[in-house]
C-alpha positions as CSV (number, residue, x, y, z in Angstrom):
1,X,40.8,-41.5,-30.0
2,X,42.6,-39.3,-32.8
3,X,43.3,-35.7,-31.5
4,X,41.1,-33.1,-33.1
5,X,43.8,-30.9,-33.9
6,X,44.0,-32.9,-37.1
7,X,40.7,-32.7,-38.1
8,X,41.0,-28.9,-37.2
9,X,44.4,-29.2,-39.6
10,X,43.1,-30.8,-42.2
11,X,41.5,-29.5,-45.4
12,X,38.7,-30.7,-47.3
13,X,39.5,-32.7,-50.6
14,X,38.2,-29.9,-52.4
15,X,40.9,-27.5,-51.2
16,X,43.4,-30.3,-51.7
17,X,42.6,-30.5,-55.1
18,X,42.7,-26.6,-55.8
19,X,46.1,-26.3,-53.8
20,X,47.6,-29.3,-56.0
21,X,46.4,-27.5,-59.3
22,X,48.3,-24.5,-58.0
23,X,51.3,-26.4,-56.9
24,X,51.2,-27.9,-60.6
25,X,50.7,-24.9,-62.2
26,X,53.5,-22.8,-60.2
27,X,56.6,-25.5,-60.5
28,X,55.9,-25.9,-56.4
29,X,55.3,-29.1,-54.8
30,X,54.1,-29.9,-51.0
31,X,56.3,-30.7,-47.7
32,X,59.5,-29.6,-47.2
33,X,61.6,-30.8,-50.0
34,X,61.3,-29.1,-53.0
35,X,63.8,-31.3,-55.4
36,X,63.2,-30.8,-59.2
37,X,61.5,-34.8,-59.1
38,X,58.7,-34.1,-56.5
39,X,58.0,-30.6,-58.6
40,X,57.8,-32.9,-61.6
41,X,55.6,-35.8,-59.5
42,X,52.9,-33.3,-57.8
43,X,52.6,-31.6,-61.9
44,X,52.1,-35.1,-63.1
45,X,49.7,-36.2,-60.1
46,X,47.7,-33.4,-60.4
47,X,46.9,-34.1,-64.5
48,X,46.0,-37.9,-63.2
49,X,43.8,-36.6,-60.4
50,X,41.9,-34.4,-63.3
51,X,41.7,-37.8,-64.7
52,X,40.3,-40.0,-62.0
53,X,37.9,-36.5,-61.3
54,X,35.3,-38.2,-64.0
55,X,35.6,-41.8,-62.7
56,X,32.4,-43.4,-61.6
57,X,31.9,-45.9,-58.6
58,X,29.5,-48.5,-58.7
59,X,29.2,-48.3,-54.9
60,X,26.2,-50.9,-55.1
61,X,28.2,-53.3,-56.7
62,X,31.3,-52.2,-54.4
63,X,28.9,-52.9,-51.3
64,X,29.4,-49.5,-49.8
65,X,26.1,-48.1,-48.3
66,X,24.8,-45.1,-49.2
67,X,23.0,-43.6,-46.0
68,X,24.1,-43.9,-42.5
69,X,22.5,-42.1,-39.3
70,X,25.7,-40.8,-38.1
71,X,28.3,-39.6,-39.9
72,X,32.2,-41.0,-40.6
73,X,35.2,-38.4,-41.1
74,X,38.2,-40.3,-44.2
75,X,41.0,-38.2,-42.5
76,X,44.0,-39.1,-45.5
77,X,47.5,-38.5,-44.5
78,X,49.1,-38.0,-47.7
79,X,51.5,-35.0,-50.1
80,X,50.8,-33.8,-54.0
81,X,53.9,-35.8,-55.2
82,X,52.6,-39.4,-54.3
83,X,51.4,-41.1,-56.9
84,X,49.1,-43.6,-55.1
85,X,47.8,-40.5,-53.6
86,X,46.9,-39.3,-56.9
87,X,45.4,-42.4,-58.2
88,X,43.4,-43.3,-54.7
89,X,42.0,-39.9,-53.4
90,X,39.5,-39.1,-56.3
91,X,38.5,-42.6,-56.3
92,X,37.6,-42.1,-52.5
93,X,36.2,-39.1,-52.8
94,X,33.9,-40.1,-55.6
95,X,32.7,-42.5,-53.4
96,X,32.0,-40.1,-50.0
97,X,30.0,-38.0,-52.7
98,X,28.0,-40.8,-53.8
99,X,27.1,-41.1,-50.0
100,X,25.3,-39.0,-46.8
101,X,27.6,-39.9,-44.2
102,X,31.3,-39.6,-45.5
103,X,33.5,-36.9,-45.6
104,X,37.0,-36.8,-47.1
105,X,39.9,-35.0,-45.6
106,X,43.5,-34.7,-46.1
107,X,46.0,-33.5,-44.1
108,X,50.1,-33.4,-44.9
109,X,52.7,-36.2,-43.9
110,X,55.8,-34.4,-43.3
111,X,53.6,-31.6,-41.0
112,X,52.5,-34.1,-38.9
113,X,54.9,-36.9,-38.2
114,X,53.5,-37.7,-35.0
115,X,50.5,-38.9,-36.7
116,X,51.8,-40.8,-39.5
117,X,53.6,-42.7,-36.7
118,X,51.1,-43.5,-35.5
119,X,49.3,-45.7,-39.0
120,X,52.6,-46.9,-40.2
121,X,52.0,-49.3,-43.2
122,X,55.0,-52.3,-42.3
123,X,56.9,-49.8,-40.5
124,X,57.1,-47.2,-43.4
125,X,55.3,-43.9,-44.0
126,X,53.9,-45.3,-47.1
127,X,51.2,-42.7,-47.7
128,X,48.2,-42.0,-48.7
129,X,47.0,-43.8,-45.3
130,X,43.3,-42.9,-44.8
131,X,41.8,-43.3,-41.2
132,X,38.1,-44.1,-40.5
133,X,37.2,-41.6,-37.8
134,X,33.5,-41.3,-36.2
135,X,32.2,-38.3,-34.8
136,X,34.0,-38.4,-31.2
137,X,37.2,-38.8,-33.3
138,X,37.8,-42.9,-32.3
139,X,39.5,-44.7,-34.9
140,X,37.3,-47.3,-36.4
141,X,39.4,-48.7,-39.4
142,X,42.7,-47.6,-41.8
143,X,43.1,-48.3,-45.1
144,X,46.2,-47.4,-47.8
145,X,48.5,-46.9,-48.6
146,X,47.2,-48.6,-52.2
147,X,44.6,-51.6,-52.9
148,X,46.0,-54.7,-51.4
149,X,46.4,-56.8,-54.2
150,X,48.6,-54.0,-55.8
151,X,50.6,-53.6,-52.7
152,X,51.1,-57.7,-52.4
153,X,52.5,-56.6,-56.4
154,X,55.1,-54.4,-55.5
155,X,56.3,-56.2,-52.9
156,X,56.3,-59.4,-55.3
157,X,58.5,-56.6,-57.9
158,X,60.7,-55.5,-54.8
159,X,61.7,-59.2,-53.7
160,X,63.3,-59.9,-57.4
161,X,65.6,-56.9,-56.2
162,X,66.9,-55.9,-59.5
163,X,63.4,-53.9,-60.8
164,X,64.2,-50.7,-60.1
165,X,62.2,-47.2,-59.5
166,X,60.6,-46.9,-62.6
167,X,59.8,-50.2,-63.6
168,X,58.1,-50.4,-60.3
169,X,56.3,-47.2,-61.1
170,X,55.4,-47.9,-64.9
171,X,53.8,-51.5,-63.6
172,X,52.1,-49.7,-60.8
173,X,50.4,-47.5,-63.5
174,X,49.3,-50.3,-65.9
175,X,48.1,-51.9,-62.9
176,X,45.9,-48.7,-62.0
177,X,45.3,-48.5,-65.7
178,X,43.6,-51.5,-65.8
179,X,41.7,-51.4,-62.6
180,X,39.5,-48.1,-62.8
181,X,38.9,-48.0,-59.0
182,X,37.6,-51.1,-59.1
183,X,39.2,-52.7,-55.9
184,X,40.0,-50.0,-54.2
185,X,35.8,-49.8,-54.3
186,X,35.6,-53.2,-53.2
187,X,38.1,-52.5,-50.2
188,X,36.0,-49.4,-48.9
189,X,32.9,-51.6,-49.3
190,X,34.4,-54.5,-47.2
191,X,36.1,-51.7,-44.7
192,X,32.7,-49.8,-44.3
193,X,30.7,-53.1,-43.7
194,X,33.1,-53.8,-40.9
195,X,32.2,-50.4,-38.9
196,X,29.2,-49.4,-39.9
């Protein structure tokens, strides 16, 4: 069972979203480094998130449910200047809109390092990580920190060893480019199926 001090922590995707657009707009950036790059990520992240606002999810054709008796709390661990962060949460949260029984949350990384500890992805802190919660807090599934068969990508890029940072990051974008959402929908419909 997660503690409820995060949930209590957290903010709503909503908020999120406003304090990225600040964050943006003001040069600033969240957690506690504030280098010129993660400035320039969180102002570039928040322009894709305006993006991704107007996506639409198919959830039929993802499989995700719409209605459920009881309800399920997305709790993401994540920070403005991720860019999978950017590209995943308004996806996901277009999708807990579409439904009665989801409800997105995020809460900061470097703030809580006890939790991200906890949902390591291969022993990183590779965010966003997004934890299915019930209503007495239990953890019922994780997903992130990106759609698996982007992640199996740029771990394919990494093993050739001599991409570097931005040609990781450029592929990663025409790969996100291409998608629309499309399997990180079919992910949360396969992940929902499991604990609903």
């Amino acid at each position: 069972m997660l503690n409820p001090i995060y949930i209590s922590n957290s903010h709503s995707y909503d908020v999120y979203y406003s304090l990225a657009g600040k964050m943006a707009e003001e040069g600033g950036t969240s957690g506690p480094d504030k280098t010129e790059s993660l400035v320039g990520y969180t102002k570039l992240n928040f322009s894709r998130m305006k993006r991704l606002e107007k996506q639409e999810i198919d959830l039929d054709a993802a499989g995700i449910p719409r209605y459920r008796p009881a309800p399920l709390t997305l709790l993401a661990i994540t920070e403005t200047w991720c860019g999978d962060a950017a590209q995943n949460l308004p996806i996901i949260n277009n999708i807990a809109k579409q439904t009665d029984y989801l409800s997105l949350r995020t809460i900061w990384r470097d703030e809580y390092p006890e939790l991200m500890e906890q949902f390591l992805t291969n022993g990183s802190k590779s965010i966003p990580k997004v934890i299915v919660l019930d209503g007495k807090n239990s953890v019922l599934g994780t997903w992130g920190p990106r759609p698996q068969v982007l992640q199996e990508l740029v771990a394919a890029l990494k093993a050739k060893g001599a991409v570097d940072y931005k040609e990781i990051s450029e592929e990663v974008q025409r790969w996100y480019n291409q998608d629309k959402g499309i399997s990180l929908a079919m992910e949360f419909g396969h992940l929902l199926q499991t604990v609903l």
